[in-house]
VEXDREN-2710 file (C-alpha; in Angstrom, 1 decimal):
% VEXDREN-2710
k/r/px/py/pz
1/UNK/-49.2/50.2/-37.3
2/UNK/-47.3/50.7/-40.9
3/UNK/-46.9/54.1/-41.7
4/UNK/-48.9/55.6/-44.6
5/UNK/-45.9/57.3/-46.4
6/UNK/-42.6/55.3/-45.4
7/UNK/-42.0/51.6/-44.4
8/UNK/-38.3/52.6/-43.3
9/UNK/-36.2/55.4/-41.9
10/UNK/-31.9/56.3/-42.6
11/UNK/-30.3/58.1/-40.3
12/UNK/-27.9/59.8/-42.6
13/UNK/-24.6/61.3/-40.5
14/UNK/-21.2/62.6/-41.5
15/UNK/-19.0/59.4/-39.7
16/UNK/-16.2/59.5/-38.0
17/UNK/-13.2/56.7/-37.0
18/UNK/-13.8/53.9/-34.4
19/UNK/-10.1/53.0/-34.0
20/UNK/-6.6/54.5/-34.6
21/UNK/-5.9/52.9/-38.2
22/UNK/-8.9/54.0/-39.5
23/UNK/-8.3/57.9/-38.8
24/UNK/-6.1/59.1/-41.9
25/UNK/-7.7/57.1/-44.1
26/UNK/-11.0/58.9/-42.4
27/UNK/-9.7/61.9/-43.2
28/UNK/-8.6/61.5/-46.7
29/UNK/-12.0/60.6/-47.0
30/UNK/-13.7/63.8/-45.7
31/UNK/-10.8/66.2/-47.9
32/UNK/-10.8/64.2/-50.9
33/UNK/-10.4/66.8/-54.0
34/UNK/-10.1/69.6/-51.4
35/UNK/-6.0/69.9/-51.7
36/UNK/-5.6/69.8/-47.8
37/UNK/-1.6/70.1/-46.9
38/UNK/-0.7/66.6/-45.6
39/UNK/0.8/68.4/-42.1
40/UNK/-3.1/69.8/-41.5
41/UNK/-4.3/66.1/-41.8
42/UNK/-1.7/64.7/-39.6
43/UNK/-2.2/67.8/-37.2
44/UNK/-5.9/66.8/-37.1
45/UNK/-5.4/63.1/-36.7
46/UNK/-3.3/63.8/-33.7
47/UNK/-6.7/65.4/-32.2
48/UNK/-8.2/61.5/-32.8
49/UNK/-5.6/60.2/-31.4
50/UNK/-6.2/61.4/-27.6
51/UNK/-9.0/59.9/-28.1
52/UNK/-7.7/56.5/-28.8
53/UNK/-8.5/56.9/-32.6
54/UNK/-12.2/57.2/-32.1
55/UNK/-14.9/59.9/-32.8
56/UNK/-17.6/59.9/-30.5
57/UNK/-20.1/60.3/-33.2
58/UNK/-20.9/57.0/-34.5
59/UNK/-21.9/55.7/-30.6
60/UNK/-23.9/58.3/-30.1
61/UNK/-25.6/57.9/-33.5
62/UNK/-26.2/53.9/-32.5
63/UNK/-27.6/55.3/-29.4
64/UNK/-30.2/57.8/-30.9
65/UNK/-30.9/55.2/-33.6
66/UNK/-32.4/53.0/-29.9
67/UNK/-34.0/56.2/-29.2
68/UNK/-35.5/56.5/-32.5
69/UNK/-36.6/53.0/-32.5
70/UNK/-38.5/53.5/-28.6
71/UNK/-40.3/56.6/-29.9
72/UNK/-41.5/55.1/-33.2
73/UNK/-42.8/51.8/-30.7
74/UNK/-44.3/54.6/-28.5
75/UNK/-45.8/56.1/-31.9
76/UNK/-47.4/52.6/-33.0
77/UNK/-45.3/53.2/-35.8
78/UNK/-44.0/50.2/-37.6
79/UNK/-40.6/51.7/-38.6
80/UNK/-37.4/50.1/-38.8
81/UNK/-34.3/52.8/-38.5
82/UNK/-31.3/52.1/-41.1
83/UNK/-27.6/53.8/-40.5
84/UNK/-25.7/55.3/-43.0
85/UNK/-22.8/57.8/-43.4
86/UNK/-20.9/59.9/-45.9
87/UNK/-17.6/59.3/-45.0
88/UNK/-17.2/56.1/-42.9
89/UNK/-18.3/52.6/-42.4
90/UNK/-21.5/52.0/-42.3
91/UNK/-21.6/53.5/-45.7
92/UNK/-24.4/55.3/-47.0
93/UNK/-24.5/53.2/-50.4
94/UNK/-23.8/49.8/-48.4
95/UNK/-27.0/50.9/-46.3
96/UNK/-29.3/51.3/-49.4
97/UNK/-28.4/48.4/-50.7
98/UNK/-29.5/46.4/-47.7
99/UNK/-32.6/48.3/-47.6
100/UNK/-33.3/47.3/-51.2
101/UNK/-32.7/43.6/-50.6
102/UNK/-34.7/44.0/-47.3
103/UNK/-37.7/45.1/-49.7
104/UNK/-38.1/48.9/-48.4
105/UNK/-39.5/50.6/-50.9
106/UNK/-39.8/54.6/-49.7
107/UNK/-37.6/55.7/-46.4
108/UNK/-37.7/58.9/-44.8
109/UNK/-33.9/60.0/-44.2
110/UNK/-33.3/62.5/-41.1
111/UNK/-29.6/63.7/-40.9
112/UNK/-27.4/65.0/-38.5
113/UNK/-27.6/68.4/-39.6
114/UNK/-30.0/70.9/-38.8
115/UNK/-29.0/73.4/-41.6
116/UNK/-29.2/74.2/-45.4
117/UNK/-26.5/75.1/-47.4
118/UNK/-24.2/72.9/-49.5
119/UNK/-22.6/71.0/-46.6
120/UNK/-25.3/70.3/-44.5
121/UNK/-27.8/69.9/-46.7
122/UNK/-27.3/69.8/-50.4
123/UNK/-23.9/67.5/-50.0
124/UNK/-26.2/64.9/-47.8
125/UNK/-28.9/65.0/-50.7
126/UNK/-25.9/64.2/-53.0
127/UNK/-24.9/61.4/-50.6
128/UNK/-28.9/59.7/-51.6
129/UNK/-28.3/60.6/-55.0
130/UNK/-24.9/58.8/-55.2
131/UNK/-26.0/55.6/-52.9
132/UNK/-29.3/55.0/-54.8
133/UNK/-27.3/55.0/-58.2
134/UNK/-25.2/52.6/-56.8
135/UNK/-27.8/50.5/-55.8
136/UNK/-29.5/50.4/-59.1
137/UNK/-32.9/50.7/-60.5
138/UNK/-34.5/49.0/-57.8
139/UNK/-33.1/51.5/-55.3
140/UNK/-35.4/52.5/-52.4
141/UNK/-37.3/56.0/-52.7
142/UNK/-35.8/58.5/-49.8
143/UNK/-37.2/61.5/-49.0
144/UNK/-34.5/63.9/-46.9
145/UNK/-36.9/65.4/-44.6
146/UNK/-36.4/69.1/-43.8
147/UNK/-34.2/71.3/-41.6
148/UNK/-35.0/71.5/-38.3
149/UNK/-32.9/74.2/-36.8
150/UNK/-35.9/76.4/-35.6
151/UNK/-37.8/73.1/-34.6
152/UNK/-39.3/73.6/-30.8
153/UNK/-37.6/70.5/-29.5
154/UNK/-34.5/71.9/-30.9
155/UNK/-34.7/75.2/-29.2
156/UNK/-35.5/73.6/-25.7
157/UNK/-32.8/70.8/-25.8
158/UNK/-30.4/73.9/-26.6
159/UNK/-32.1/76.4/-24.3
160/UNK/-32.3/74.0/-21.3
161/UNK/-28.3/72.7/-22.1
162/UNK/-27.1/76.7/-21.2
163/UNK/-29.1/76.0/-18.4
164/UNK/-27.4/73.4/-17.0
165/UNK/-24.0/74.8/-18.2
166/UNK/-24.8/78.1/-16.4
167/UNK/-25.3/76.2/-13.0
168/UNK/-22.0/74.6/-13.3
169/UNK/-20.4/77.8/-13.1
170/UNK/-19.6/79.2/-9.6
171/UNK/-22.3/81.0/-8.0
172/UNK/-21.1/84.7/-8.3
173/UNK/-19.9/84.3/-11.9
174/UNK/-22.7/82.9/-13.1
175/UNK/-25.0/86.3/-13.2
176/UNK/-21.8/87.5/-15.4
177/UNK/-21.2/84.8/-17.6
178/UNK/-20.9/86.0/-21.3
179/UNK/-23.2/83.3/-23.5
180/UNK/-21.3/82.6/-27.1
181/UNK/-22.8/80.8/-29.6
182/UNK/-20.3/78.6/-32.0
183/UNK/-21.2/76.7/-35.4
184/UNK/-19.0/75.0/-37.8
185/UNK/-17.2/78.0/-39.9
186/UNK/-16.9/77.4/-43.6
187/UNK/-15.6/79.5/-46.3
188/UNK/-17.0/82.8/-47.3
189/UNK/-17.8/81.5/-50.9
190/UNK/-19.2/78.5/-49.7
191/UNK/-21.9/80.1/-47.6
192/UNK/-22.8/81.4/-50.9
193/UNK/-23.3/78.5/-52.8
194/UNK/-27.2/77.6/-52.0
195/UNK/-28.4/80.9/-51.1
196/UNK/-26.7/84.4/-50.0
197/UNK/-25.4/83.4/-46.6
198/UNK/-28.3/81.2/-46.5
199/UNK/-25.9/78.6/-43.7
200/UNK/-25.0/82.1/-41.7
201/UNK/-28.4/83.7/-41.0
202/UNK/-29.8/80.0/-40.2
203/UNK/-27.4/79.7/-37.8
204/UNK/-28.0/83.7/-36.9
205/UNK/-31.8/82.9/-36.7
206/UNK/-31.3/79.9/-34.5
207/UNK/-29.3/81.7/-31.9
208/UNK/-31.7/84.4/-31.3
209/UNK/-34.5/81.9/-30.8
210/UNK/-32.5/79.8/-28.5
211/UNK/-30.5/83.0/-26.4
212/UNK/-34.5/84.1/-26.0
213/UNK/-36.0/80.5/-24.7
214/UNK/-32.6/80.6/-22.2
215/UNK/-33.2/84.5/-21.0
216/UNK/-30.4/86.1/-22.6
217/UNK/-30.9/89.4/-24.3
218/UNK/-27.3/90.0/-24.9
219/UNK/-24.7/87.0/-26.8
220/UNK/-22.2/86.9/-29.2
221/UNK/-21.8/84.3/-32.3
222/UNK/-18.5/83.0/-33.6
223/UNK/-17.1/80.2/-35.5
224/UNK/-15.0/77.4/-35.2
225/UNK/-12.9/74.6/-36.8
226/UNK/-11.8/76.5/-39.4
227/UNK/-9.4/74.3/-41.8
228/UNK/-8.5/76.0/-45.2
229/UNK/-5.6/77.9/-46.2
230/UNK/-5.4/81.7/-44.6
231/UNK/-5.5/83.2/-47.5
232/UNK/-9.2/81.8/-48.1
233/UNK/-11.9/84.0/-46.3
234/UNK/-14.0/81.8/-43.9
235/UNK/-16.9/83.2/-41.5
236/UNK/-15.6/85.4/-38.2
237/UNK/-14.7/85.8/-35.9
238/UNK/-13.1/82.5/-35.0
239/UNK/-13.9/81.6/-31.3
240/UNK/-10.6/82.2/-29.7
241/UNK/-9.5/85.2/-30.8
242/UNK/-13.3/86.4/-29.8
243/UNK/-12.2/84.6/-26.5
244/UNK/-9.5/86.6/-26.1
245/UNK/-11.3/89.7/-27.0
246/UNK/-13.4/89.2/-24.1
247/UNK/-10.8/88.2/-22.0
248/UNK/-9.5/91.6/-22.5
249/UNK/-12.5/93.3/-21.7
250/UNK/-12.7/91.8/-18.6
251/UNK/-14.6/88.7/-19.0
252/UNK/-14.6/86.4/-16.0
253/UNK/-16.6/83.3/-17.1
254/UNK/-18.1/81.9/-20.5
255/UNK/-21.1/80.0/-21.6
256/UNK/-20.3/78.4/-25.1
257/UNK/-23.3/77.0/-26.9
258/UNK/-21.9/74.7/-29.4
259/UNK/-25.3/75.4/-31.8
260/UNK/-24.1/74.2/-34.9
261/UNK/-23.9/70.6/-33.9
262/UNK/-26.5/68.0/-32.8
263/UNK/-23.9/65.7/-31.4
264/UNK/-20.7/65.6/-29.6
265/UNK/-18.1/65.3/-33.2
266/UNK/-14.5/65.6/-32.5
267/UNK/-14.5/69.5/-32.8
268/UNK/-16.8/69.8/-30.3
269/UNK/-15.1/67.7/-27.4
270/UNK/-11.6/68.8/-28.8
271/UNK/-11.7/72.5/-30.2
272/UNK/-14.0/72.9/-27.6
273/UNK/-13.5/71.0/-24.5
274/UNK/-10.0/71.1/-24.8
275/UNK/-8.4/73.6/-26.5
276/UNK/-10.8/76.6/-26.0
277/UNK/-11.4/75.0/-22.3
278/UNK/-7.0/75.2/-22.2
279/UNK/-7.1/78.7/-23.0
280/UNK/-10.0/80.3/-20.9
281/UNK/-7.8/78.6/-18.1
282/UNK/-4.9/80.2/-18.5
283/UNK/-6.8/83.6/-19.0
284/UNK/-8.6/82.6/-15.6
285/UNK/-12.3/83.0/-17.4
286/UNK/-14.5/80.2/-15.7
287/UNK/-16.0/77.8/-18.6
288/UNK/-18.6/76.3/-19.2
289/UNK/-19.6/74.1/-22.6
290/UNK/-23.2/73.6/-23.5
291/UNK/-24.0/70.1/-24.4
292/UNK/-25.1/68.9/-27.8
293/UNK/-28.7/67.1/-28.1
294/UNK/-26.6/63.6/-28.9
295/UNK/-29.0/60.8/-28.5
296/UNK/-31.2/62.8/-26.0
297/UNK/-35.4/61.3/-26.2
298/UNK/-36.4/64.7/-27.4
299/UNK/-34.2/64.8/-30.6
300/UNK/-35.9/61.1/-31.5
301/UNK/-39.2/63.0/-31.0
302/UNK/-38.0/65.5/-32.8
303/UNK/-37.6/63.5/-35.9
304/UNK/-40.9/61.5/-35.8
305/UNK/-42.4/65.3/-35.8
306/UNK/-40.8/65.8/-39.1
307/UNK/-41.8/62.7/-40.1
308/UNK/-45.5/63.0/-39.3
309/UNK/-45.7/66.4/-40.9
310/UNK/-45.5/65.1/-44.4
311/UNK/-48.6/63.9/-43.1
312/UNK/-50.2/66.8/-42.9
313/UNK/-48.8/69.9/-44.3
314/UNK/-50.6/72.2/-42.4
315/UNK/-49.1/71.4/-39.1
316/UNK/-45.6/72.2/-38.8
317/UNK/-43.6/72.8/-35.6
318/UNK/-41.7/75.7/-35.7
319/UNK/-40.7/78.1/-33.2
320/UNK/-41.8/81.8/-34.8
321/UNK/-38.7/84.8/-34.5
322/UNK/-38.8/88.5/-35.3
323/UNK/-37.2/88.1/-39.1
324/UNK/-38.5/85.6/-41.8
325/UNK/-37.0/81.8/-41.4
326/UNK/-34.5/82.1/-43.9
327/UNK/-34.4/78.8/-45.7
328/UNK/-35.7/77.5/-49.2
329/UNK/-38.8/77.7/-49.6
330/UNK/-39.9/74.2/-49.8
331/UNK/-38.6/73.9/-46.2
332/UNK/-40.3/76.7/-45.3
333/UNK/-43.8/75.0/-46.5
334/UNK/-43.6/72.1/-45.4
335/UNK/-42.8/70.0/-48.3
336/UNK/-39.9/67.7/-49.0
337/UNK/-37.0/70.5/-49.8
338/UNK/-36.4/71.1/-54.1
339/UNK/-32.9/72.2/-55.9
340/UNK/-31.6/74.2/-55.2
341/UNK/-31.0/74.5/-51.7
342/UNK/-31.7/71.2/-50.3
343/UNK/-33.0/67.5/-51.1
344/UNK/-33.7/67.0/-54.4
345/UNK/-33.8/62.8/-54.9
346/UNK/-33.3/62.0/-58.4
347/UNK/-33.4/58.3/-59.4
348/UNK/-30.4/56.2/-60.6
349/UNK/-31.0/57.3/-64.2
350/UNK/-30.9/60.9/-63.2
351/UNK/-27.6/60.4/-60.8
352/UNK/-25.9/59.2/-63.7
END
């Protein structure tokens, strides 16, 4: 069965490496116009390279996009699931292109972000804006569908993850264990930029939704992966120092709920697996890492909800908290997100 509103979906990510010589020029990609000191780029590259030069996020986007594909089948719905990125091959503006010449005409385009705010949600809608330019007059319609972060499928895959993380801890730690939530820091400034701290109480929302669904009354949220100069203010506290603040109140074992991220990207399974993992060993805190939704069935369920709520405005699935969903209004409603928080999709003219 064709869909009544779309004859196509993107799946719209951020991209990553897939082999060693592709890692700086990666990254030159992602910091272009930012002024990131050459010695920060190489000291990130080296993180690629113990992994042989390849994220793990463009696999495990290939795999969701299956998982995408089984639940639209399951779905009757006649929907054939394109790949893009912002910052690596496939590239989003290649992608439309091919759309274009396969004769889609209006796509639905589900990133991998749950979030507003400029870099998970306005920066993405620029990403459309820039690929359908590029593509021309006959570009494809896409319609970025809205953030999901307080979605009920998002909540259990995270809720049932510090689960399974909590089990894997030793028996008489586990009833102890400290729960910390992590997202992707960014500056100060920038969390300003679509909204007062608009990325920051998401993210604050989210976690007390997901702590409640896991049984935890008591957690703690920090950030992680900051990049930018120290003198430039960026979201706090950063994870290991608030590690090592627990660590010095006596801490014995950790849960870290990696919340900010629907897939396993380098900072997770570096900064996280490996670093943080490093120093809660020497401090002899037992660790434990939530895992990420990746290419789990629910998170392809997940975006056919999204994408069968456009159908009907009046049923949305959201997971109710005690303060009001902070997010644009548009997302909030239902309706595909408006300027200026999130996805506005201006035709080529208007990209111009």
């Amino acid at each position: 069965m064709q869909s009544r509103y779309f004859d196509a979906v993107l799946l719209l990510s951020f991209g990553g490496p897939e082999g060693p010589e592709q890692v700086r020029p990666f990254l030159e990609n992602v910091t272009r116009g930012r002024n990131i000191p050459a010695a920060r780029l190489d000291e990130v590259a080296e993180h690629y390279q113990h992994f042989g030069g390849v994220s793990p996020i463009n696999g495990i986007n290939r795999a969701l996009i299956s998982q995408l594909e089984a639940e639209f089948a399951d779905r009757a719905l006649d929907l054939p699931v394109y790949f893009g990125n912002r910052n690596w091959e496939p590239y989003i503006e290649d992608t439309v292109t091919t759309m274009r010449d396969n004769g889609i005409r209006r796509a639905a385009v589900f990133t991998t972000s749950a979030w507003s705010g400029y870099s998970g949600c306005t920066q993405y809608v620029e990403d459309i804006a820039r690929a359908r330019s590029a593509t021309g007059p006959d570009a494809p319609e896409l319609v970025k569908l809205r953030t999901y972060f307080d979605h009920p499928l998002f909540v259990e895959m995270f809720a049932g993850a510090i689960a399974a993380a909590a089990a894997s801890l030793p028996a008489e730690l586990r009833g102890g264990a400290r729960l910390v939530f992590t997202a992707h820091s960014v500056p100060v400034a920038a969390d300003q930029r679509c909204g007062p701290q608009l990325y920051s109480r998401q993210v604050a929302y989210a976690t007390r939704l997901v702590a409640a669904a896991a049984g935890y009354a008591d957690y703690d949220m920090a950030w992680q992966s900051r990049s930018g100069p120290p003198q430039v203010p960026w979201l706090e506290p950063d994870v290991a120092d608030h590690l090592a603040s627990l660590d010095a109140n006596g801490t014995k074992a950790v849960i870290v709920c990696p919340i900010g991220f629907v897939a396993d990207h380098i900072e997770v399974v570096w900064d996280l697996d490996c670093e943080l993992r490093i120093q809660a060993d020497a401090a002899g805190i037992a660790f434990a890492r939530a895992a990420t939704p990746n290419a789990d069935r629910r998170f392809a369920r997940l975006a056919a909800d999204l994408i069968e709520e456009l159908g009907d405005a009046q049923v949305q699935a959201r997971v109710g908290g005690p303060d009001p969903v902070p997010g644009c209004l548009a997302s909030i409603s239902g309706a595909p997100c408006r300027p200026p928080h999130c996805a506005a999709q201006p035709g080529p003219g208007a990209a111009k």
